[in-house]
C-alpha positions, -999 to 999 in steps of 0.1 A, spaced: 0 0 0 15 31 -12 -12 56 -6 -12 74 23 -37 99 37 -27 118 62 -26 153 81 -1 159 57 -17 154 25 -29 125 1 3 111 -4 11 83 -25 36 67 -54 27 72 -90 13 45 -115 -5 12 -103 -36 0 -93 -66 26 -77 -65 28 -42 -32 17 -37 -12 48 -50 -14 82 -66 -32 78 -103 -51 100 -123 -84 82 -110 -80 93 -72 -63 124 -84 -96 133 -95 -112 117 -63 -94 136 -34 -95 173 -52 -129 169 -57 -135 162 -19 -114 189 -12 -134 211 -35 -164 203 -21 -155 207 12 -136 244 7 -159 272 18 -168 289 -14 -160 330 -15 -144 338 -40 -145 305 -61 -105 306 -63 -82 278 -57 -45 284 -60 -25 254 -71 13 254 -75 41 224 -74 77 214 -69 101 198 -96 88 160 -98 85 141 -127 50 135 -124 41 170 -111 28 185 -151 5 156 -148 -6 158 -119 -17 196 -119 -32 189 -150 -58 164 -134 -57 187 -100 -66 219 -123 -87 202 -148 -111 190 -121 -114 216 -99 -125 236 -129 -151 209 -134 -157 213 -100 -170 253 -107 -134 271 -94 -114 291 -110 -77 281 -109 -47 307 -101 -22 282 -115 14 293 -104 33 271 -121 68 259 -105 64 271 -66 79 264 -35 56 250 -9 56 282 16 50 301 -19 22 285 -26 9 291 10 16 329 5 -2 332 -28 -34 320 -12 -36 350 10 -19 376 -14 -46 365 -39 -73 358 -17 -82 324 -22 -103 302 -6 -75 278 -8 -48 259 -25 -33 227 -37 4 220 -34 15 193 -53 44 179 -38 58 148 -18 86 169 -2 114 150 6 98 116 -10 122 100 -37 112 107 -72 86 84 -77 63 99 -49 40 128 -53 12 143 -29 -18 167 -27 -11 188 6 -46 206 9 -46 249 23 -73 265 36 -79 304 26 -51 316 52 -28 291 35 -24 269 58 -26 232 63 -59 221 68 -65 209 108 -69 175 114 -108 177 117 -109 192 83 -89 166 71 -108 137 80 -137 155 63 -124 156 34 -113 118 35 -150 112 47 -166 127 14 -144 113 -8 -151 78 7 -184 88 2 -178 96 -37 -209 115 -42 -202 144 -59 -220 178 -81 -199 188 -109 -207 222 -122 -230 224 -154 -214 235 -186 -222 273 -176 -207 274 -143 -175 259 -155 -142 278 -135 -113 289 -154 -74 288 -152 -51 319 -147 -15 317 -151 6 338 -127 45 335 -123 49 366 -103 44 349 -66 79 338 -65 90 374 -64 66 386 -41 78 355 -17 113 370 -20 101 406 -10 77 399 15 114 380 32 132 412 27 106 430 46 105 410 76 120 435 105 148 412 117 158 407 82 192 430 78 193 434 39 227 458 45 241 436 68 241 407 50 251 426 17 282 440 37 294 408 46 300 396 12 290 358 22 298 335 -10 276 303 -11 271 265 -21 236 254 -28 218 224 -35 188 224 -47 182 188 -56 169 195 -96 138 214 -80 119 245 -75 147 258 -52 168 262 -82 143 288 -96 131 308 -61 166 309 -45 188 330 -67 161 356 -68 167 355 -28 204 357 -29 209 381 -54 187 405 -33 208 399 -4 241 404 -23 254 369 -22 274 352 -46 265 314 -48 277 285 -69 242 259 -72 249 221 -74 218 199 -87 200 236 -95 184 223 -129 146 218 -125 143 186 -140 127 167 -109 148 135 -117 170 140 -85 204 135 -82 205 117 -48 180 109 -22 162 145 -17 158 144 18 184 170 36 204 143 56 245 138 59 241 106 45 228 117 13 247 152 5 282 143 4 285 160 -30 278 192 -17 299 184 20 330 178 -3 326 209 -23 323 229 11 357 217 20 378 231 -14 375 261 11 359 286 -16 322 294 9 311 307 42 278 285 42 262 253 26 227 256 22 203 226 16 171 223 6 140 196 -1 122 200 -30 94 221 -20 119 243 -4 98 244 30 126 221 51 166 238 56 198 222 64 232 239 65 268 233 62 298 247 78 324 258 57 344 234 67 322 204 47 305 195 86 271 193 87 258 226 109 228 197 120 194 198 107 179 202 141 200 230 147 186 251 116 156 263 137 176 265 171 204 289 152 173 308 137 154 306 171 181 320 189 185 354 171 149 361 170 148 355 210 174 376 213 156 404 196 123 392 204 107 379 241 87 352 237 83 316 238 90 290 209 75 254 203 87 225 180 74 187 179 81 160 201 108 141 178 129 177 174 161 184 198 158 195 236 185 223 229 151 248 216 141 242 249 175 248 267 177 284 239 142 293 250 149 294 285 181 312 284 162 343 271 135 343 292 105 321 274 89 290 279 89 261 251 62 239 245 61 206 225 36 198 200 26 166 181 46 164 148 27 176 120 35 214 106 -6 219 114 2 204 150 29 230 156 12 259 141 -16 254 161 4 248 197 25 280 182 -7 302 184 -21 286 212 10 298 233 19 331 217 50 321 200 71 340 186 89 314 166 86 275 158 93 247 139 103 213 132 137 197 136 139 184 105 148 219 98 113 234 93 112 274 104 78 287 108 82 323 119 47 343 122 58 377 113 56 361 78 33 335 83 20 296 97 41 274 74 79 258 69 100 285 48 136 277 39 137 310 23 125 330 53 152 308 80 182 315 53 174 349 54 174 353 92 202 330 93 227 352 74 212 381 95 224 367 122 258 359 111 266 386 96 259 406 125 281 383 150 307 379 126 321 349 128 325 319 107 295 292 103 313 266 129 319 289 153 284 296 157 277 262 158 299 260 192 275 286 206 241 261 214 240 226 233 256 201 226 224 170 215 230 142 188 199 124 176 196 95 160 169 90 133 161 54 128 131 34 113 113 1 113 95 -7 79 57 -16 84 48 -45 66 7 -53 63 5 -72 100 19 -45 118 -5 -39 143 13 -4 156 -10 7 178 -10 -23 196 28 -17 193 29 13 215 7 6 240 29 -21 246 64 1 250 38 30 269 32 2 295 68 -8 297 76 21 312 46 37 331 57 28 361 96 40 353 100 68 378 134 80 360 111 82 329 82 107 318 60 94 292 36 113 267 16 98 242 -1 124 223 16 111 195 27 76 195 50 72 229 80 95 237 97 84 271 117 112 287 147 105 309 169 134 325 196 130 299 179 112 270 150 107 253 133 81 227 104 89 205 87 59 189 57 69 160 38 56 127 54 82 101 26 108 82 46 102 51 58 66 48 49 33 56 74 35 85 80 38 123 103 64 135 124 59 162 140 88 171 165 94 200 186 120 218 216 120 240 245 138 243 267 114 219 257 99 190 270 66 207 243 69 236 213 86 210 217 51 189 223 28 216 188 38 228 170 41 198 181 1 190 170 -10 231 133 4 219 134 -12 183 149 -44 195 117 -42 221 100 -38 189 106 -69 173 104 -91 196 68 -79 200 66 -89 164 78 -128 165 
């Protein structure tokens, strides 16, 4: 089963059988749920995608139904993910369609669904829309009352000035620093939005993988293990900063200019850290995302809170507690001065703000935050796999663990004093995630294999 609905998106691979993956018949079935569960205004849906192979196709179904479906299309052609989100509310949309599987290999694609503020659609509204298209009874518009599609190609540079404006954004700074670059952009829409950036900032850059021809030139999530091209450019010594992205551009990793990974997790904790300094307020990231937020937070004066992983998840603990900035670890900056969604462009911006204006060289400011590792590991689901029965098994285990704290608002994260373990079913594949975090690598992994060896021996 390769289909996967989810609070982020329908998400599936392409070709096959109906019902098991993404193909032009449940294209048609999902949008149209979506579009009939939309409150109608203005009887506009945006729709914009990444760099996949599949992705002309795919907004060709996604655009030729919803104008079936009586709503006019603002079709945006390439678009990052947090551009698509910002063209809804520029334009004033009832919604949008991003069509994207993010950091899915090439064979993936997805619908993630927007609601007229451009952001994710809540869980709630989710399940509604997977409840009328289970349904599949559907009114298609009458000849007459047919929508229409508008090409616009202009939201990328409004993304790029709506950045520049942000207040903590230091245009002059960053231009007086002189930083020089390395980019990938792994052959998608990054490759078209993030010169555009850089050239306003007054950066020179060299782009690795920056042709948009979605066939990817390595595995496109922003890990070590698959960016050694860009690690071993770093080190000829020629650039400040490495800069990584997925291909919707919503998730940001850097590099030091040295060739070592900066750490994904640490993307939002850098960013984090400048806007608390300029900013009081409090911050929250998901459960499966690094303590050192937490320990950044606190040193300035404001409290972190956790939230279930799941952008929506975070957005919505984000506004429930006032904060001023949040995120995932995965490298996922959601900053509300610009607005509720992931935005590499936004986090690279107030990253070279803030090093520009301290100074001093990528690694260096790496030396600045705690010191966590984490340890991202998985267990492939295979049909049986009862997982919830999985997890109340491992909750139980340690319940009555006094050394242990355990929360379960999404699958089970057990919380010692120095360490921690979060066990969940993935949104995205057909996967557990076992995440841990110590302050070694060595002791992160040792713990995440004790819980996944607990794992299967619940399976024999």
């Amino acid at each position: 089963m390769t289909l996967i609905k989810s609070i982020s998106g329908i998400r599936g691979t392409i070709g096959g059988r109906t019902g098991d993956t993404l193909n032009p018949l449940d294209i048609v079935k999902f949008t149209t749920a979506y579009a009939t569960f939309i409150p109608r205004k203005t009887g506009r849906i945006v729709v914009g995608r990444d760099g996949r192979l599949s992705g002309h196709m795919v907004r060709d179904v996604v655009c030729g139904t919803l104008v079936g479906m009586g709503f006019d299309v603002l079709d945006i052609g390439y678009a990052s993910t947090p551009t698509t989100e910002l063209a809804v509310r520029m334009s004033g949309a009832d919604g949008g369609i991003i069509i994207t599987a993010s950091h899915n290999p090439r064979q993936w694609n997805a619908l993630k669904l927007l609601n007229s503020e451009g952001e994710f659609l809540t869980a709630a509204d989710g399940a509604e829309v997977l409840a009328i298209a289970e349904k599949e009874d559907f009114q298609y518009a009458e000849v007459d009352n047919l929508g229409h599609v508008t090409i616009d190609n202009s939201f990328d540079d409004r993304h790029v000035q709506a950045v520049l404006d942000l207040k903590l954004v230091d245009v002059e700074a960053i231009k007086k620093a002189g930083f020089k670059v390395c980019v990938d952009s792994i052959n998608s829409v990054g490759g078209l939005i993030l010169p555009k950036l850089l050239d306003k900032l007054g950066v020179s850059y060299k782009f690795l993988n920056g042709e948009v021809t979605g066939d990817f030139a390595h595995n496109p999530e922003p890990l070590e293990k698959n960016l050694q091209g860009i690690m071993d450019e770093m080190k000829t010594g020629k650039y400040d900063l490495g800069i990584v992205v997925d291909p919707d551009v919503d998730r940001l990793a850097f590099i030091c200019e040295n060739g070592k990974m900066f750490g994904e997790e640490y993307t939002l904790v850098s960013v984090a850290d400048y806007v608390l300094s300029q900013t009081v307020g409090n911050t929250v990231s998901n459960l499966s995302s690094t303590r050192a937020l937490r320990d950044v937070t606190e040193k300035h004066g404001g409290t972190y809170a956790a939230a279930a992983v799941g952008e929506v998840n975070v957005t919505t603990t984000m506004k429930e507690v006032n904060a001023v900035i949040g995120g995932e670890g995965n490298g996922g900056v959601i900053y509300p001065e610009s607005h509720y969604g992931r935005d590499a462009l936004v986090g690279i911006a107030l990253f070279l703000t803030s090093l520009a204006k301290k100074g001093c060289s990528v690694s260096e400011l790496r030396k600045t935050f705690p010191e966590y590792q984490i340890a991202k590991n998985r267990i492939d689901l295979t049909p049986e796999t009862d997982v919830d029965a999985i997890l109340v098994k491992v909750k139980e285990m340690f319940a009555q663990d006094n050394s242990a704290q355990v929360n379960d608002i999404d699958g089970v994260k057990i919380d010692f004093a120095d360490r921690w373990v979060h066990l969940r079913k993935s949104n995205t594949e057909p996967i557990i995630r076992v995440y841990s975090e110590a302050q070694t690598m060595e002791m992160a992994d040792e713990l995440g294999k004790k819980l996944m060896q607990v794992v299967y021996d619940m399976q024999k």
